[in-house]
C-alpha positions in Angstrom: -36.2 -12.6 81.9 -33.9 -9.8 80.8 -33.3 -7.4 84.0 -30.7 -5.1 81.1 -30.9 -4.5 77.6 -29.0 -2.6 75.3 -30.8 -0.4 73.6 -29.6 0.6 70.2 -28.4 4.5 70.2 -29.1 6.3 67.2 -28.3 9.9 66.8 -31.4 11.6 65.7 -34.8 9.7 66.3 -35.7 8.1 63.1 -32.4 8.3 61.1 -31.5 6.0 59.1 -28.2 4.7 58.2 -28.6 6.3 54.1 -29.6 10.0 55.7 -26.9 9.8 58.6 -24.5 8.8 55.8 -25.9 11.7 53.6 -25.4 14.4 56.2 -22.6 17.0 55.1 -20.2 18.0 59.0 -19.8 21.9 59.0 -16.6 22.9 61.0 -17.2 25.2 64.1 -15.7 28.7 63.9 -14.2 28.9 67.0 -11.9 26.2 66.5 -8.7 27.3 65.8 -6.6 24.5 63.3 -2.6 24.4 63.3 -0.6 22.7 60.7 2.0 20.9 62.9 5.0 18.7 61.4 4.6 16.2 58.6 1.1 18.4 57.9 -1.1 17.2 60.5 -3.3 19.1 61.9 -3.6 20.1 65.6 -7.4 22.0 67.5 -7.5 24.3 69.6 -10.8 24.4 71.4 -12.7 25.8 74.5 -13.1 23.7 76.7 -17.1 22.9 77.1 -18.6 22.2 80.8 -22.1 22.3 82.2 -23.1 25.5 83.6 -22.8 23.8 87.0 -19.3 23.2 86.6 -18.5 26.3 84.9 -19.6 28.3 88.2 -17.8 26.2 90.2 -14.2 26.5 87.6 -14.9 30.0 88.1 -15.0 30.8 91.7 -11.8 28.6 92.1 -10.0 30.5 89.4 -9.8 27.6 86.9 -10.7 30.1 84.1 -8.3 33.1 83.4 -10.2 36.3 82.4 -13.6 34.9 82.5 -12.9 32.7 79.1 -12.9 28.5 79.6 -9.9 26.8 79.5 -8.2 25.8 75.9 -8.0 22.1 74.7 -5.6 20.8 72.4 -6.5 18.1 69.8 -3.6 16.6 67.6 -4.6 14.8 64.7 -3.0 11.9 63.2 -2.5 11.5 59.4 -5.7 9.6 59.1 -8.1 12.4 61.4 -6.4 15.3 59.5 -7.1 13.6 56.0 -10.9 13.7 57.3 -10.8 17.1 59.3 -9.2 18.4 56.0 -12.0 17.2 53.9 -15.5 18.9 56.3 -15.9 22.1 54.5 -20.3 22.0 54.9 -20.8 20.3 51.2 -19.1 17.0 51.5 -21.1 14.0 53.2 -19.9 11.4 55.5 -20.5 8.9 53.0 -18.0 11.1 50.4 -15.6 11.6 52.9 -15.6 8.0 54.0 -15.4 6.6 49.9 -12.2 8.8 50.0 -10.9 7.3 53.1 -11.3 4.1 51.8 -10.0 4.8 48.7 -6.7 6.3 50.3 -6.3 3.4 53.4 -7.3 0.7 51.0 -9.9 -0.9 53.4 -13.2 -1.9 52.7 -16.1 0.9 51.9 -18.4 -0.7 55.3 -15.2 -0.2 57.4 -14.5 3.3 56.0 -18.3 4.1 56.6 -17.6 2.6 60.5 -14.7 4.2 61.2 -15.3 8.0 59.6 -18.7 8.1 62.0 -17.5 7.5 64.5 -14.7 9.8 64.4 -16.9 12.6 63.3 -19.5 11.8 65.9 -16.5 12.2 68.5 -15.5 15.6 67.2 -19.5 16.5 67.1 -19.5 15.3 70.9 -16.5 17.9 71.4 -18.3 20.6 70.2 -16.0 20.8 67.3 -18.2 20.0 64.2 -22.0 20.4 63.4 -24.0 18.2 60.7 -26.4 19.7 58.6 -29.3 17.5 57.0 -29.7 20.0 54.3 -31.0 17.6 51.1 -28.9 19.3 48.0 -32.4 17.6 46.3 -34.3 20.6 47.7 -32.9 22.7 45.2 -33.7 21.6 42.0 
């Protein structure tokens, strides 16, 4: 008998790989981006905390004038080439077919690998992704 399992996570209930792969990542506007040397692309960010935590940062002065702290993200050549491409109309499967296309790796690998990098930045707070179907339209 199992005592653990894994269970398998999936971002929204019901999603399947096709519709996750067909979701376009909107930037957040309060992220500032800085081109940095060689062109790559550094965040600047507010740093996010549970309302708990936020109190408790702000009765020990870890917060100057009320606003959170400031993160710093630097990109390397590979995030900024996706970070440069998530302007709300491009998918995660177009961005990955152009990462693969420009790292010469596999289209599966590229599909891997772009996820999970936008799913980290969506964990930061730094992107959206809308489900908008561009079918809905016609």
């Amino acid at each position: 008998m199992k005592l653990f399992s894994k269970k398998k996570k999936t971002i929204v209930p019901g999603m399947t790989r096709g519709e996750a792969l067909a979701c376009k990542p909107v930037k957040n506007r309060g992220v500032d981006e800085t081109i940095v040397d060689d062109g790559l692309v550094r965040l600047s960010y507010p740093l996010r905390l549970k309302p708990l935590f936020a109190d408790v940062a702000k009765k020990f002065g870890m917060w100057k004038d009320g606003s959170p702290p400031i993160k710093k993200l630097e990109l390397d050549e590979m995030g900024t080439l996706v970070w440069n491409m998530i302007d709300g109309r491009t998918s995660v499967k177009k961005i990955a077919a152009k990462f693969a296309k420009t790292y010469k790796v596999l289209p599966r690998e590229a599909e891997v690998a772009t996820a999970s990098f936008l799913k980290d930045l969506g964990k930061r707070g730094l992107i959206a992704f809308s489900m908008a179907d561009s079918n809905q339209h016609k």
